[in-house]
C-alpha positions in Angstrom: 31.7 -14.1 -47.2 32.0 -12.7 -44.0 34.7 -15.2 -42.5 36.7 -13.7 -46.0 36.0 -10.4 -45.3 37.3 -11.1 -41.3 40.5 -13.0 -42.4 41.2 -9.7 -44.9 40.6 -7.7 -42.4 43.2 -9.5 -40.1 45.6 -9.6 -42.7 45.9 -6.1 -43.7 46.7 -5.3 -40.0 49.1 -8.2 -39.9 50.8 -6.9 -42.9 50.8 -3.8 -41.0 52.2 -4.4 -37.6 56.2 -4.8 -37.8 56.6 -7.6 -36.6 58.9 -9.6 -34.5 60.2 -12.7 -32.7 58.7 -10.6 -29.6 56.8 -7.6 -30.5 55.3 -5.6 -28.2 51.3 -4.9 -27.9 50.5 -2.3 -30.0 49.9 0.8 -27.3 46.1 1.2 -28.3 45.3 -2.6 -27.7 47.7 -2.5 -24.2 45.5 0.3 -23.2 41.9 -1.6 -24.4 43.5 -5.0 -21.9 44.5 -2.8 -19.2 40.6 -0.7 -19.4 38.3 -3.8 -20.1 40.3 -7.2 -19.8 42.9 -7.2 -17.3 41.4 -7.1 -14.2 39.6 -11.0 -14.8 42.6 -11.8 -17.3 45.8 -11.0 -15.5 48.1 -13.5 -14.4 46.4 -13.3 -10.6 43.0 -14.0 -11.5 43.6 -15.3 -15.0 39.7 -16.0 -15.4 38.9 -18.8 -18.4 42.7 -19.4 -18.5 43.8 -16.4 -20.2 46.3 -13.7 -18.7 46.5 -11.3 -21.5 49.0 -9.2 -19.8 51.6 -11.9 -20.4 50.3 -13.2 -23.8 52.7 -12.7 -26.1 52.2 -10.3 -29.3 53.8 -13.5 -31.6 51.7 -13.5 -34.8 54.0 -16.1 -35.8 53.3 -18.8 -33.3 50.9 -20.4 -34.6 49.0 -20.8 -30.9 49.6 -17.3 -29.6 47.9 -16.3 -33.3 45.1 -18.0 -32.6 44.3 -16.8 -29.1 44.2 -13.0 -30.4 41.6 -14.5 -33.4 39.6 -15.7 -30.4 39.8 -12.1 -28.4 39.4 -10.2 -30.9 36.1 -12.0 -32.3 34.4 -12.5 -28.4 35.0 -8.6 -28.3 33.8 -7.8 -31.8 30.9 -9.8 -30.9 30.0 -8.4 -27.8 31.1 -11.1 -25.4 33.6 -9.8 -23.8 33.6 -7.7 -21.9 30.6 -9.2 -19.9 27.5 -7.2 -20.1 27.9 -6.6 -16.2 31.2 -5.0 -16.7 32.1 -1.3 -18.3 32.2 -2.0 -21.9 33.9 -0.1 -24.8 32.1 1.6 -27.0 31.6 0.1 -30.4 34.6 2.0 -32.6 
C-alpha cells in the first residue's frame, strides 16, 4: 500500500514536470541540494559516489531515474541529511 501510494505520488509529479532530453532541476530542489546536499555530494567531495550537482534531471534514463527514487526516499526518511548536519524541516 504504501510502495503504491509512493509510486503515485512520483508519478503525478512526473506527469507534471515538462520534461526533456536534458531538463533542468526544478529551482526548489536546486535550492534543497545546494542548502543540505551539496557540500558532501558535489563533484569535489562526491561522498557515497553521488555528485548531485551534475546528476542529470533525465527521468527518462532509466539509471538517472532511479538515483532521484533513491534521494528522494533517504531524505523522506530522514537519512539524509545526517542527523549531525542542518536538516530541513519536514514540509
Amino acid at each position: 500500500m504504501i510502495a503504491r501510494s509512493l509510486w503515485f505520488s512520483l508519478t503525478a509529479l512526473v506527469a507534471a514536470i515538462p520534461l526533456r532530453a536534458t531538463a533542468a532541476l526544478p529551482p526548489a530542489a536546486a535550492d534543497f541540494i545546494k542548502n543540505h546536499c551539496a557540500e558532501c555530494h558535489d563533484a569535489d567531495t562526491k561522498k557515497g559516489d553521488l555528485d548531485l550537482t551534475s546528476l542529470p534531471f533525465d527521468l527518462d534514463a532509466q539509471k538517472t531515474f532511479n538515483t532521484w527514487i533513491k534521494v528522494h526516499d533517504r531524505v523522506r526518511d530522514g537519512e539524509m541529511p545526517p542527523k549531525k548536519k542542518a536538516r530541513p524541516d519536514a514540509k
